[in-house]
PDB file of N, CA, C, O and CB in Angstrom:
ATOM      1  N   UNK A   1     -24.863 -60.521   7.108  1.00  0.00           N
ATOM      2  CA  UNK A   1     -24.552 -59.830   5.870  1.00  0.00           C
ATOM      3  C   UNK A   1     -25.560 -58.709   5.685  1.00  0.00           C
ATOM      4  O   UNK A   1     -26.756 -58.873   5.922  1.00  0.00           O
ATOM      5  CB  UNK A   1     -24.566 -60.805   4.660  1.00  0.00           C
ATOM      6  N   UNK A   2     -24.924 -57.296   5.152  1.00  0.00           N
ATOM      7  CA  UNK A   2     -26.095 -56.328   5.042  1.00  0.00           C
ATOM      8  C   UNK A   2     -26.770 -56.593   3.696  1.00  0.00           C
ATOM      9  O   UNK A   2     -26.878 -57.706   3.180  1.00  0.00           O
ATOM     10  CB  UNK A   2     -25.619 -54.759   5.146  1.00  0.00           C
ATOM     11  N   UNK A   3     -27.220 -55.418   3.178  1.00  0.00           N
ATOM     12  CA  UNK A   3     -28.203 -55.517   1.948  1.00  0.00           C
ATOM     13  C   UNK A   3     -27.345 -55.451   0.780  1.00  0.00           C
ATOM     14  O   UNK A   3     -26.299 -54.803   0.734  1.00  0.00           O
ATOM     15  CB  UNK A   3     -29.342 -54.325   1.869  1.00  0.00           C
ATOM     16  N   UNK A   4     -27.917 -56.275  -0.330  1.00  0.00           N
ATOM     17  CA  UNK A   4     -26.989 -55.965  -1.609  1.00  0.00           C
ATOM     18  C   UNK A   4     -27.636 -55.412  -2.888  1.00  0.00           C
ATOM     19  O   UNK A   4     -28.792 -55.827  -2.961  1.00  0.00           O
ATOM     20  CB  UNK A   4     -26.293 -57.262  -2.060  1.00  0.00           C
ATOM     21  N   UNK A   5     -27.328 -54.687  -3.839  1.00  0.00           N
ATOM     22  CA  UNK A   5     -27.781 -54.213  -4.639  1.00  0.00           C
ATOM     23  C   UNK A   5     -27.376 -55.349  -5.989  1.00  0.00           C
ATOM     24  O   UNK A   5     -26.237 -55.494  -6.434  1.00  0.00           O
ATOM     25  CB  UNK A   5     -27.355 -52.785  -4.551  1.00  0.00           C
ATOM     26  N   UNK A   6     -28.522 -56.024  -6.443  1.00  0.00           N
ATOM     27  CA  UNK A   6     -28.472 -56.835  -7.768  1.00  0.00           C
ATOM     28  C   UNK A   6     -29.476 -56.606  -8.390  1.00  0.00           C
ATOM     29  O   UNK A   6     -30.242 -55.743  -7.961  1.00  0.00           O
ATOM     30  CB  UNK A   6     -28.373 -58.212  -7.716  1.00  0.00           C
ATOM     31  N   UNK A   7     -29.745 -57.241  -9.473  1.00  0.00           N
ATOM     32  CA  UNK A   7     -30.445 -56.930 -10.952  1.00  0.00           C
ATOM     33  C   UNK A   7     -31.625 -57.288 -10.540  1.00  0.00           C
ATOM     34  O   UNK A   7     -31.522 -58.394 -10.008  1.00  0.00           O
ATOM     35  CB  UNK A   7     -29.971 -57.744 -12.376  1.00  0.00           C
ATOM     36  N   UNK A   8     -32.862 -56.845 -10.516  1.00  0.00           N
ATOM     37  CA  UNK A   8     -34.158 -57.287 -10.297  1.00  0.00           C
ATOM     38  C   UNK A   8     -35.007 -57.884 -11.240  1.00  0.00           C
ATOM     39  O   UNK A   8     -35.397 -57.042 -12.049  1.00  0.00           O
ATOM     40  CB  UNK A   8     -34.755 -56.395  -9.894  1.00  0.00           C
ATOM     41  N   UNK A   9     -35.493 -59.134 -11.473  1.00  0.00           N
ATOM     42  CA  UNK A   9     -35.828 -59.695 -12.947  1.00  0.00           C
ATOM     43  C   UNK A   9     -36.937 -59.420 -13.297  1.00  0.00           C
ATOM     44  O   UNK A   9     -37.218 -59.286 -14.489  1.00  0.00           O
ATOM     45  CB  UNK A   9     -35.768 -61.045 -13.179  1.00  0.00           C
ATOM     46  N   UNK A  10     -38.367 -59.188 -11.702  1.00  0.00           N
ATOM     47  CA  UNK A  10     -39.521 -58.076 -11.553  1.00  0.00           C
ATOM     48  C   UNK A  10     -39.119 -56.552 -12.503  1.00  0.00           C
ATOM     49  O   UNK A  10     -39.337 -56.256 -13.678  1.00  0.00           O
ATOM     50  CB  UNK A  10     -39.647 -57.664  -9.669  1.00  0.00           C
ATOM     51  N   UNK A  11     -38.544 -55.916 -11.538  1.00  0.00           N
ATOM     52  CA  UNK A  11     -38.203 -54.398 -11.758  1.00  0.00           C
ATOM     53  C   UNK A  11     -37.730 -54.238 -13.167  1.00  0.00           C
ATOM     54  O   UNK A  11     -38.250 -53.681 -14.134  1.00  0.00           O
ATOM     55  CB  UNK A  11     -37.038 -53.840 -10.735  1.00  0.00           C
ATOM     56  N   UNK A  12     -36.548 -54.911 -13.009  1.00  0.00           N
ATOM     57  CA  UNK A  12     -35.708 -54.714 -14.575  1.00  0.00           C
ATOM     58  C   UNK A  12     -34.928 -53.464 -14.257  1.00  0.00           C
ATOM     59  O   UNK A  12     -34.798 -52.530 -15.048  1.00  0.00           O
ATOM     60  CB  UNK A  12     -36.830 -54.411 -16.159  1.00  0.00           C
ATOM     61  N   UNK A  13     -34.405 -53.515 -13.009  1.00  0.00           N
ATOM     62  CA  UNK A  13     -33.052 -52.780 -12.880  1.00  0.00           C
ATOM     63  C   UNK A  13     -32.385 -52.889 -11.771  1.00  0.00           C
ATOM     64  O   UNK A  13     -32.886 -53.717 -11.011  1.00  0.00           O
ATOM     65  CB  UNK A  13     -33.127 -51.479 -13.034  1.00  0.00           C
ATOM     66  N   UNK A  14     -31.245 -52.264 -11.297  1.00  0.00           N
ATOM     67  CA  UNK A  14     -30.395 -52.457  -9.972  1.00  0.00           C
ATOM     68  C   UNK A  14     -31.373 -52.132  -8.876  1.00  0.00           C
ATOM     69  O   UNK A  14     -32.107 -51.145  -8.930  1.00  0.00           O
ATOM     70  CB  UNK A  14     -29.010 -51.445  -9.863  1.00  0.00           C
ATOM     71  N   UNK A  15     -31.364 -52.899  -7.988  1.00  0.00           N
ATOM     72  CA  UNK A  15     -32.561 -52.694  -6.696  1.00  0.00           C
ATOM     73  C   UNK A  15     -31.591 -53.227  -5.659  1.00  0.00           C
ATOM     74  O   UNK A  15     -30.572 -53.895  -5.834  1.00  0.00           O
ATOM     75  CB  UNK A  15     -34.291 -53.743  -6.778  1.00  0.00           C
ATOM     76  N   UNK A  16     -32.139 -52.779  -4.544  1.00  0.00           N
ATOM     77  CA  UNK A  16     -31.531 -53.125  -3.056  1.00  0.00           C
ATOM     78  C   UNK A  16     -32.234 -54.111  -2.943  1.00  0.00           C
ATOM     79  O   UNK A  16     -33.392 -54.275  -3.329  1.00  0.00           O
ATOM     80  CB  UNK A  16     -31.638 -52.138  -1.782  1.00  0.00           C
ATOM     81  N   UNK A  17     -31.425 -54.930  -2.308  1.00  0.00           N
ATOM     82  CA  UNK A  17     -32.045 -56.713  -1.909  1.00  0.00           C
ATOM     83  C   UNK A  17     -32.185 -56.524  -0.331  1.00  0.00           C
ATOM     84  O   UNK A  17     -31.622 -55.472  -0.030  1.00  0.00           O
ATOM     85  CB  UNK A  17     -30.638 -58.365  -2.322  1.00  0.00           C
ATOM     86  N   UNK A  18     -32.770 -57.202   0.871  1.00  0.00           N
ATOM     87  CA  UNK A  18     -32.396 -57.740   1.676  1.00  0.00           C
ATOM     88  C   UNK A  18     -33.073 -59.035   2.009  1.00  0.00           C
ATOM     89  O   UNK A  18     -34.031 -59.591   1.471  1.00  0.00           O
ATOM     90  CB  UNK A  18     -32.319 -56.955   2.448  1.00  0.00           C
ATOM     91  N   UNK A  19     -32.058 -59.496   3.411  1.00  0.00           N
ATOM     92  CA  UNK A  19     -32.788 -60.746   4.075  1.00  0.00           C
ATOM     93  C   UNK A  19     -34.610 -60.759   4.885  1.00  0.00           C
ATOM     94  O   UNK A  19     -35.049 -59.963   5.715  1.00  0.00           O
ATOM     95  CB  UNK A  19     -31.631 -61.089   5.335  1.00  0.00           C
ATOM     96  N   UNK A  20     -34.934 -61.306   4.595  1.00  0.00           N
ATOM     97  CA  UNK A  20     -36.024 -60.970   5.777  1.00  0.00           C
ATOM     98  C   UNK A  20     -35.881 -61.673   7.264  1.00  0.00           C
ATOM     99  O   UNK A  20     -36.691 -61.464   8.167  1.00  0.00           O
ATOM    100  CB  UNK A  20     -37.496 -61.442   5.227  1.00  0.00           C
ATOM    101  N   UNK A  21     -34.757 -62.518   7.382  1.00  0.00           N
ATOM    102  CA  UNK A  21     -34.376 -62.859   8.538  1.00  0.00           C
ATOM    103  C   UNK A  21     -33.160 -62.520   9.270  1.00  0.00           C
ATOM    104  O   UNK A  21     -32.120 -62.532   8.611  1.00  0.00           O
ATOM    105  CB  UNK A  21     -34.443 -63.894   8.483  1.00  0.00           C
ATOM    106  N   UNK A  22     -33.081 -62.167  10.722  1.00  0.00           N
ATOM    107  CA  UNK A  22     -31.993 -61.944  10.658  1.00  0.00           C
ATOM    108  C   UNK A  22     -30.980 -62.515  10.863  1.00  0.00           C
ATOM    109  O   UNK A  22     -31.154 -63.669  11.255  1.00  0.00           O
ATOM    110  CB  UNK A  22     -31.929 -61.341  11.004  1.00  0.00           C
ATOM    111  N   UNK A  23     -29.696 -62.119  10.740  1.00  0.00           N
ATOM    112  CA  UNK A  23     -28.522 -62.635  10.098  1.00  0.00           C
ATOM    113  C   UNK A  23     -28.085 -63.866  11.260  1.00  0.00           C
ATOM    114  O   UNK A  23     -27.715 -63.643  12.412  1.00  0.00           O
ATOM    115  CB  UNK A  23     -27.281 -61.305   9.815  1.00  0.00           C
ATOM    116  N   UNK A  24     -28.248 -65.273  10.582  1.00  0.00           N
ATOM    117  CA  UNK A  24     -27.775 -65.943  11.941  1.00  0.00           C
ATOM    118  C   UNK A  24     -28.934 -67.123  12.492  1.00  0.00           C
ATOM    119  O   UNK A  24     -28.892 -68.140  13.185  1.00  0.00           O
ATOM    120  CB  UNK A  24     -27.600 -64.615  13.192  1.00  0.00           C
ATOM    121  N   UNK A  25     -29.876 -66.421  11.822  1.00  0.00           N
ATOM    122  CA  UNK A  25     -31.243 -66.690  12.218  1.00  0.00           C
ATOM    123  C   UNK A  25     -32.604 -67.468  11.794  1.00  0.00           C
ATOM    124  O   UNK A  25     -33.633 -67.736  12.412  1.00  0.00           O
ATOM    125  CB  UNK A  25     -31.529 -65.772  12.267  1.00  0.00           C
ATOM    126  N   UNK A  26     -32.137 -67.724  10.403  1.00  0.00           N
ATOM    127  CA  UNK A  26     -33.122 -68.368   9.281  1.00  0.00           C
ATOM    128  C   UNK A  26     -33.882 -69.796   9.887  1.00  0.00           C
ATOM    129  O   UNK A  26     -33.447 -70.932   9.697  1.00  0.00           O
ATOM    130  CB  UNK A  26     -32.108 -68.808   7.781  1.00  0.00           C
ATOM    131  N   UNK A  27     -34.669 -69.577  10.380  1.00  0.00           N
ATOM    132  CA  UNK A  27     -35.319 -70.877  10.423  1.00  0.00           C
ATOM    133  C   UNK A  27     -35.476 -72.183   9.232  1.00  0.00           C
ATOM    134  O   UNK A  27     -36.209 -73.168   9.325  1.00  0.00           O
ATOM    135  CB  UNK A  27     -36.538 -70.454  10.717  1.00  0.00           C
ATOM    136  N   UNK A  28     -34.784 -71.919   8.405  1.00  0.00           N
ATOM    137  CA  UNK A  28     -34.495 -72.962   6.775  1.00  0.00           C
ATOM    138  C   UNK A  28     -33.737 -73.418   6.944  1.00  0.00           C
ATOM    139  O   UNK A  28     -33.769 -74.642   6.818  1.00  0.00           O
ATOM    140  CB  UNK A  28     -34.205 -72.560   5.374  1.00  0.00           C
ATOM    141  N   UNK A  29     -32.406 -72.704   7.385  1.00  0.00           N
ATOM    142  CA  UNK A  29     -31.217 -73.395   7.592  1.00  0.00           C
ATOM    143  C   UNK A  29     -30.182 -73.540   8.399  1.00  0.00           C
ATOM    144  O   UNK A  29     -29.693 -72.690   9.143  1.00  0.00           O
ATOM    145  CB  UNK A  29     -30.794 -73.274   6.959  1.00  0.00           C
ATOM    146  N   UNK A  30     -29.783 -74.891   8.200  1.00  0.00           N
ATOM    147  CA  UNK A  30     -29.061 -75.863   9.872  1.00  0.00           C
ATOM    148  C   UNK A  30     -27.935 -74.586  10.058  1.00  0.00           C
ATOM    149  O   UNK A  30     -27.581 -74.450  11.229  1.00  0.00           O
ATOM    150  CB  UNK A  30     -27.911 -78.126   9.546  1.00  0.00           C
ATOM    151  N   UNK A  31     -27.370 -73.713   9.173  1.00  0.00           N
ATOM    152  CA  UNK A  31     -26.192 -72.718  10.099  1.00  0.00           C
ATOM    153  C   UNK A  31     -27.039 -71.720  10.273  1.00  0.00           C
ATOM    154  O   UNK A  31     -26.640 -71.065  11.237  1.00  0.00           O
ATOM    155  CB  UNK A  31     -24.627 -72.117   9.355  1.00  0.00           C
ATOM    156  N   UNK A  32     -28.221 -71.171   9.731  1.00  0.00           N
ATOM    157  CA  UNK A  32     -28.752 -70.217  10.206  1.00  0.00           C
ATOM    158  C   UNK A  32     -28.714 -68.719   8.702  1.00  0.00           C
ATOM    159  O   UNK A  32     -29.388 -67.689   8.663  1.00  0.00           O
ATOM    160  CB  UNK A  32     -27.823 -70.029  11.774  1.00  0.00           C
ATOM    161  N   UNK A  33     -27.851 -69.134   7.876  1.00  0.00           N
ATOM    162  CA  UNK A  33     -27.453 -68.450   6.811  1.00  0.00           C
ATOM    163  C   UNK A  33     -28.400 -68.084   6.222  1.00  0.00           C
ATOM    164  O   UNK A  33     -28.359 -68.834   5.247  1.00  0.00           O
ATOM    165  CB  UNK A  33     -26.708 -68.985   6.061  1.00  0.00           C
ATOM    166  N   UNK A  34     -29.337 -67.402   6.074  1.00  0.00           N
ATOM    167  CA  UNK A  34     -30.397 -67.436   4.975  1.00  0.00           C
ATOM    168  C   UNK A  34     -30.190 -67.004   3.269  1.00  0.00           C
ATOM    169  O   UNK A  34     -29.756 -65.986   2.730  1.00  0.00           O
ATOM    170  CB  UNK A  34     -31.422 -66.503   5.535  1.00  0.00           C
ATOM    171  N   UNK A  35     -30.866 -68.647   2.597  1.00  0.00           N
ATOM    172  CA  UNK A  35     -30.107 -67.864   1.079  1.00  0.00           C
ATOM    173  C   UNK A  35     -30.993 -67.321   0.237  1.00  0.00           C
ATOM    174  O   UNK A  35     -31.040 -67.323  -0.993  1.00  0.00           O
ATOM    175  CB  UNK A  35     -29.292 -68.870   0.027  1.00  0.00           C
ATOM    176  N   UNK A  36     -32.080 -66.594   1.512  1.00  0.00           N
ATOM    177  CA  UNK A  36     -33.352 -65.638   0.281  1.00  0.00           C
ATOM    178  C   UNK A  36     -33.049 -64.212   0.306  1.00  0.00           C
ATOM    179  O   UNK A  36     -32.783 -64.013   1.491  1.00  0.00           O
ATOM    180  CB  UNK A  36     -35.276 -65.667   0.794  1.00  0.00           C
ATOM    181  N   UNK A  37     -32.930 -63.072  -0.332  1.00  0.00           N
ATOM    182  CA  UNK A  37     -33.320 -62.026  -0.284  1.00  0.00           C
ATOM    183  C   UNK A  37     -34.243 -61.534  -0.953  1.00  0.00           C
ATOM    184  O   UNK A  37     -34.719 -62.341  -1.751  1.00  0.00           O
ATOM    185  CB  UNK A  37     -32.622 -61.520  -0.345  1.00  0.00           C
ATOM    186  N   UNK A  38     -34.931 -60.030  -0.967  1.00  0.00           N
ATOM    187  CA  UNK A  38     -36.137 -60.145  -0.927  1.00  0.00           C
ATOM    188  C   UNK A  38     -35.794 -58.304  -1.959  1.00  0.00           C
ATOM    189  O   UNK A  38     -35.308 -57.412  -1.263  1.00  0.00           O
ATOM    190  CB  UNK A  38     -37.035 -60.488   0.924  1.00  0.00           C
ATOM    191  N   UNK A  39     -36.016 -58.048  -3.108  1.00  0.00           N
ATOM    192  CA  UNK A  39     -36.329 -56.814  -3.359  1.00  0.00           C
ATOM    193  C   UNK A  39     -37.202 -56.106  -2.593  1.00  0.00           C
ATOM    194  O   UNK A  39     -38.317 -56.449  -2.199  1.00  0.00           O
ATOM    195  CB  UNK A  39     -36.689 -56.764  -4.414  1.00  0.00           C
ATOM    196  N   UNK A  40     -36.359 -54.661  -2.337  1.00  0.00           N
ATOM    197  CA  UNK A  40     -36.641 -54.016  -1.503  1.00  0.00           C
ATOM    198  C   UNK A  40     -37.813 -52.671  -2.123  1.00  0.00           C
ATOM    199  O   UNK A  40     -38.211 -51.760  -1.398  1.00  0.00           O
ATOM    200  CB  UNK A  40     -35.280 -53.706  -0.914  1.00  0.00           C
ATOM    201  N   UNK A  41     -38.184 -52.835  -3.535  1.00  0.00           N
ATOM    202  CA  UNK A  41     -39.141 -52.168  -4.537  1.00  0.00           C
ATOM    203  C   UNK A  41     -39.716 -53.081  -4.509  1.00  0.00           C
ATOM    204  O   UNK A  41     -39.804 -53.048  -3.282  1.00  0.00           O
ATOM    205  CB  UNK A  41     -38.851 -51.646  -5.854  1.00  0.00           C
ATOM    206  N   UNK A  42     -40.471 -54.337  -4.872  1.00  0.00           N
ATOM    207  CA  UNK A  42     -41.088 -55.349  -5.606  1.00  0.00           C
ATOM    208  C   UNK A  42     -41.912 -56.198  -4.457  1.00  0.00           C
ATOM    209  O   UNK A  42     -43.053 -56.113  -4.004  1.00  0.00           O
ATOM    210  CB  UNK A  42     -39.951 -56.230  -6.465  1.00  0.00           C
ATOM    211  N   UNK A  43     -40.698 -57.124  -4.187  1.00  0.00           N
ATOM    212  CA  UNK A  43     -40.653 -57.945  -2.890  1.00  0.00           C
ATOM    213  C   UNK A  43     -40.297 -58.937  -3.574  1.00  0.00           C
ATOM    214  O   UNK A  43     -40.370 -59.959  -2.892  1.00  0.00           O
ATOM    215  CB  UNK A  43     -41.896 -58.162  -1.927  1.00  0.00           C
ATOM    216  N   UNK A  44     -39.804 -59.195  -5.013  1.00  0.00           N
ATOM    217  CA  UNK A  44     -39.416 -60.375  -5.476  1.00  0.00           C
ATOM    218  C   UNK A  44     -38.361 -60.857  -4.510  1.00  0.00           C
ATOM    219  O   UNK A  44     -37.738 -60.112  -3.754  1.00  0.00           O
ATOM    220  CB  UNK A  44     -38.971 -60.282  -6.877  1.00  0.00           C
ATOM    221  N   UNK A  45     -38.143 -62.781  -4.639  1.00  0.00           N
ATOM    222  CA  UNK A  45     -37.484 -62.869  -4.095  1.00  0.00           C
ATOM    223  C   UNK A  45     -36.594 -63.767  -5.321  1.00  0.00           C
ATOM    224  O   UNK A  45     -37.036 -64.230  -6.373  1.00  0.00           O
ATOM    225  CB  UNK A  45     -37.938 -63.186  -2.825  1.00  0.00           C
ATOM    226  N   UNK A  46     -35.053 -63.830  -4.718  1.00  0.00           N
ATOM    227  CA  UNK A  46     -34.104 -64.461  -5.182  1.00  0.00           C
ATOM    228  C   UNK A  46     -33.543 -65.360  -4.065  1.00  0.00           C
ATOM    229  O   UNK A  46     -33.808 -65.057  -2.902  1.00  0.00           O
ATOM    230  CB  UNK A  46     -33.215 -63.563  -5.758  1.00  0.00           C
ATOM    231  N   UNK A  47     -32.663 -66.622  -4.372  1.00  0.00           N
ATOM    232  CA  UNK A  47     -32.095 -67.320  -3.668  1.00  0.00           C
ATOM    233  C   UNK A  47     -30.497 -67.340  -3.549  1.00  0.00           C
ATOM    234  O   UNK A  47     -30.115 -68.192  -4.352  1.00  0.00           O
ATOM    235  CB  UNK A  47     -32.596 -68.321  -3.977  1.00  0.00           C
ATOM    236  N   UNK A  48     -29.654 -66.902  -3.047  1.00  0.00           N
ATOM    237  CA  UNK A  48     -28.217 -66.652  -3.395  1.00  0.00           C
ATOM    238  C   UNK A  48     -27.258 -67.629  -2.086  1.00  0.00           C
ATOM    239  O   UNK A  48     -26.992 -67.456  -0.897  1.00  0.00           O
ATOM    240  CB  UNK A  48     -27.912 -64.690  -3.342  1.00  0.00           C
ATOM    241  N   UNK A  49     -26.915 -68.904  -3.336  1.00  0.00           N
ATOM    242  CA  UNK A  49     -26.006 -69.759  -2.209  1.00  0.00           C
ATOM    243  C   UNK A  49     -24.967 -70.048  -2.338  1.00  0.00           C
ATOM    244  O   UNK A  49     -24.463 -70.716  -3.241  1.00  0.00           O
ATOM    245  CB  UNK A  49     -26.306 -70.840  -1.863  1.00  0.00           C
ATOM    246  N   UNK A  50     -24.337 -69.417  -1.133  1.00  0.00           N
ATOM    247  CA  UNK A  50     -22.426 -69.216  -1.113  1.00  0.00           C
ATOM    248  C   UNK A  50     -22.310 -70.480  -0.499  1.00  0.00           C
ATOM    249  O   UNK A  50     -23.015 -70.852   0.439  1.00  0.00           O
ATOM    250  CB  UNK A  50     -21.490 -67.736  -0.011  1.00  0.00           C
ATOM    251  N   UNK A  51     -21.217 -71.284  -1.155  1.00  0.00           N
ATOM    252  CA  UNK A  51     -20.465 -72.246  -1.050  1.00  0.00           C
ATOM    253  C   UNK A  51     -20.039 -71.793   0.160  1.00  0.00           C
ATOM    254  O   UNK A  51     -19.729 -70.619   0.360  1.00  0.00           O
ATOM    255  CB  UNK A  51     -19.562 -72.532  -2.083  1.00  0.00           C
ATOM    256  N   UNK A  52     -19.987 -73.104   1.408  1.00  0.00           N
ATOM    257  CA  UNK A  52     -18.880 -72.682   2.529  1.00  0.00           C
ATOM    258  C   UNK A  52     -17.969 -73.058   2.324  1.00  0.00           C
ATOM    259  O   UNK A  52     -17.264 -72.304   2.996  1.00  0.00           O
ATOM    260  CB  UNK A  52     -18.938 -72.968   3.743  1.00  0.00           C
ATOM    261  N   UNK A  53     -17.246 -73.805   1.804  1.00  0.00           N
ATOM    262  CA  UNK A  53     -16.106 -74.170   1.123  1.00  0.00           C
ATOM    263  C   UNK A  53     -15.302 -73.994   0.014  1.00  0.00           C
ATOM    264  O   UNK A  53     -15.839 -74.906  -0.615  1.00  0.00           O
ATOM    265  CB  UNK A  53     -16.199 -74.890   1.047  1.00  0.00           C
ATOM    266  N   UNK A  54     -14.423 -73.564  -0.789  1.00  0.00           N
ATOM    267  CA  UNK A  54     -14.028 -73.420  -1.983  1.00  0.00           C
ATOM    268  C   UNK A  54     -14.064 -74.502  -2.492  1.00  0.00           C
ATOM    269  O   UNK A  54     -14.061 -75.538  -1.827  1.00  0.00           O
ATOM    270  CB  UNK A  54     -12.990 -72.896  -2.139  1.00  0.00           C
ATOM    271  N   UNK A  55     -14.105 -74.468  -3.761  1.00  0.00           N
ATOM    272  CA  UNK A  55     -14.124 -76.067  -4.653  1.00  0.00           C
ATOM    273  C   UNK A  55     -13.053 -76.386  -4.624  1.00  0.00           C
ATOM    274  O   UNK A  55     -12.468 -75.709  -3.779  1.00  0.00           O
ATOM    275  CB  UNK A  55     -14.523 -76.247  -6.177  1.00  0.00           C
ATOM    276  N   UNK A  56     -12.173 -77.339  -5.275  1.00  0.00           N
ATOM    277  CA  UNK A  56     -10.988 -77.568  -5.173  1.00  0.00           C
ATOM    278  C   UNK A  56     -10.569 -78.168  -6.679  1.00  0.00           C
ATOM    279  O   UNK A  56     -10.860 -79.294  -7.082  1.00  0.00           O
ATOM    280  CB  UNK A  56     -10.779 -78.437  -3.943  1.00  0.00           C
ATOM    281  N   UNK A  57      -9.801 -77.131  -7.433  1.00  0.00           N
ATOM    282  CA  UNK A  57      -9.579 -77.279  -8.711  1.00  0.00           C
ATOM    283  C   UNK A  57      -8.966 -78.610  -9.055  1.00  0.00           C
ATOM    284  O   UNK A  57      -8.172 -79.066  -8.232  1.00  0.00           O
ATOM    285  CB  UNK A  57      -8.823 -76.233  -9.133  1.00  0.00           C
ATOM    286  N   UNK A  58      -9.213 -79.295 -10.134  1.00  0.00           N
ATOM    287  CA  UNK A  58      -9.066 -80.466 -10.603  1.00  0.00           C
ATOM    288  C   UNK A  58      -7.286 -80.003 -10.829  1.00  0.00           C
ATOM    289  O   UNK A  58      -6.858 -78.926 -11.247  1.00  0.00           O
ATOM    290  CB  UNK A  58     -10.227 -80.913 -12.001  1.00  0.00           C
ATOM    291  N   UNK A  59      -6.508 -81.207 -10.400  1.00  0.00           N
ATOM    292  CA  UNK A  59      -4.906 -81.604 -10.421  1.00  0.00           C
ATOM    293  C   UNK A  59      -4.683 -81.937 -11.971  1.00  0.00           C
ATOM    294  O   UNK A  59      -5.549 -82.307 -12.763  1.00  0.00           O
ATOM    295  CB  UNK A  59      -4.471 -83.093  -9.337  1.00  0.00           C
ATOM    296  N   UNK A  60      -3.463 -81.743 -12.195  1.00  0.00           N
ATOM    297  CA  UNK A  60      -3.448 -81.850 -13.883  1.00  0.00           C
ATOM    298  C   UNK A  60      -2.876 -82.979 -14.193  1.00  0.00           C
ATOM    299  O   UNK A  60      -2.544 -83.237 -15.350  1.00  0.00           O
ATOM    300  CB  UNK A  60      -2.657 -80.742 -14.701  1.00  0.00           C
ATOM    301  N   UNK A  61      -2.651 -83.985 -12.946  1.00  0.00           N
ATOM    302  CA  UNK A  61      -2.636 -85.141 -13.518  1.00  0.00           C
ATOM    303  C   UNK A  61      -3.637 -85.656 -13.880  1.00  0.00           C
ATOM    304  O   UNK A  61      -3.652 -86.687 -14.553  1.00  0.00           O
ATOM    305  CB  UNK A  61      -2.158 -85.857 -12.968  1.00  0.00           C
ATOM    306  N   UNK A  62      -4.750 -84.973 -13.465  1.00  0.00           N
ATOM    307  CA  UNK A  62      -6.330 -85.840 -12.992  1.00  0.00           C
ATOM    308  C   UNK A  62      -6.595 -85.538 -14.885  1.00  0.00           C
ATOM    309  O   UNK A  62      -6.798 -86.567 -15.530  1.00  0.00           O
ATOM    310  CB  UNK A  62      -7.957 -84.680 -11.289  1.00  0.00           C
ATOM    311  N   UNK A  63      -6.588 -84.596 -15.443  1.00  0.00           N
ATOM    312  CA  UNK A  63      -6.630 -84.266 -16.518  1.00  0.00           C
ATOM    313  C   UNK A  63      -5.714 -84.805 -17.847  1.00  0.00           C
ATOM    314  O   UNK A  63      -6.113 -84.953 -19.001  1.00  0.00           O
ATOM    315  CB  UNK A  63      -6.556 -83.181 -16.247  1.00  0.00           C
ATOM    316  N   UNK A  64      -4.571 -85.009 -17.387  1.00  0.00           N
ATOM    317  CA  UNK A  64      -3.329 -85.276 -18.700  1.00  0.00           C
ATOM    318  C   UNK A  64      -3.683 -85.617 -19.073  1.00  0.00           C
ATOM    319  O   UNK A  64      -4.243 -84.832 -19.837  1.00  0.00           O
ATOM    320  CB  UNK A  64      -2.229 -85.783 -18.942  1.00  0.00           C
ATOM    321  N   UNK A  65      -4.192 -87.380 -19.441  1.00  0.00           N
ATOM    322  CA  UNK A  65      -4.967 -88.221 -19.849  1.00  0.00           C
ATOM    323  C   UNK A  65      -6.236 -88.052 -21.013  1.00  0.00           C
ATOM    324  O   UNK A  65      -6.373 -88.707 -22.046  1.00  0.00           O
ATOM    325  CB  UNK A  65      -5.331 -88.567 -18.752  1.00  0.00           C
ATOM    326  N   UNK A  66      -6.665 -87.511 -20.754  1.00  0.00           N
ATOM    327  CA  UNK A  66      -8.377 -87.283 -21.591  1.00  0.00           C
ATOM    328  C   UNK A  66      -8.356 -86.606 -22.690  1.00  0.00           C
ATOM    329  O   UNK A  66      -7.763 -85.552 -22.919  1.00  0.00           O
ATOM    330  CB  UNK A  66      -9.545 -86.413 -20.794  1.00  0.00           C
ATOM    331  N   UNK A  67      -9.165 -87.372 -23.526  1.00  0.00           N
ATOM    332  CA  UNK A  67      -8.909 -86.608 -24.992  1.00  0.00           C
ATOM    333  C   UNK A  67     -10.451 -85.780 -24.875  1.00  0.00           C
ATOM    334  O   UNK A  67     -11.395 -86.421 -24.412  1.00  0.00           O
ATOM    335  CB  UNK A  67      -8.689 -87.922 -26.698  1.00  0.00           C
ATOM    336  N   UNK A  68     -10.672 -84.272 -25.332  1.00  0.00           N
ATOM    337  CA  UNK A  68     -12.022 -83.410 -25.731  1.00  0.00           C
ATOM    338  C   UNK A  68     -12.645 -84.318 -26.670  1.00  0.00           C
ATOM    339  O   UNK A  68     -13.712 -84.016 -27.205  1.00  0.00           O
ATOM    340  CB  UNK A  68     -11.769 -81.835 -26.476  1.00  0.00           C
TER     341      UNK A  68
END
């Protein structure tokens, strides 16, 4: 994955993020995905972790039932 531009909570504005490992490569984790990026002003870091799977929305039978 290349670099992404998100909110910096250091900076306090839109900043370019990247990985510091490369893609594939993370010594943290068993696929290799790394879920740190690293402001590219600051060096703050953030953790960003994509589901490999989609969730799987609750069935509305699973629901009929239940009172709020």
């Amino acid at each position: 994955m290349g670099p992404i531009f998100r909110p910096c909570q250091d900076c306090g504005g839109e900043q370019l993020f990247e990985q510091p490992h490369a893609t594939g490569s993370c010594p943290d984790a068993p696929d290799g995905m790394c879920p740190e990026w690293s402001c590219t002003e600051c060096g703050a870091v953030m953790l960003v972790l994509v589901p490999t799977q989609p969730s799987q929305p609750a069935a509305l039978a699973d629901v009929a039932g239940r009172v709020a």
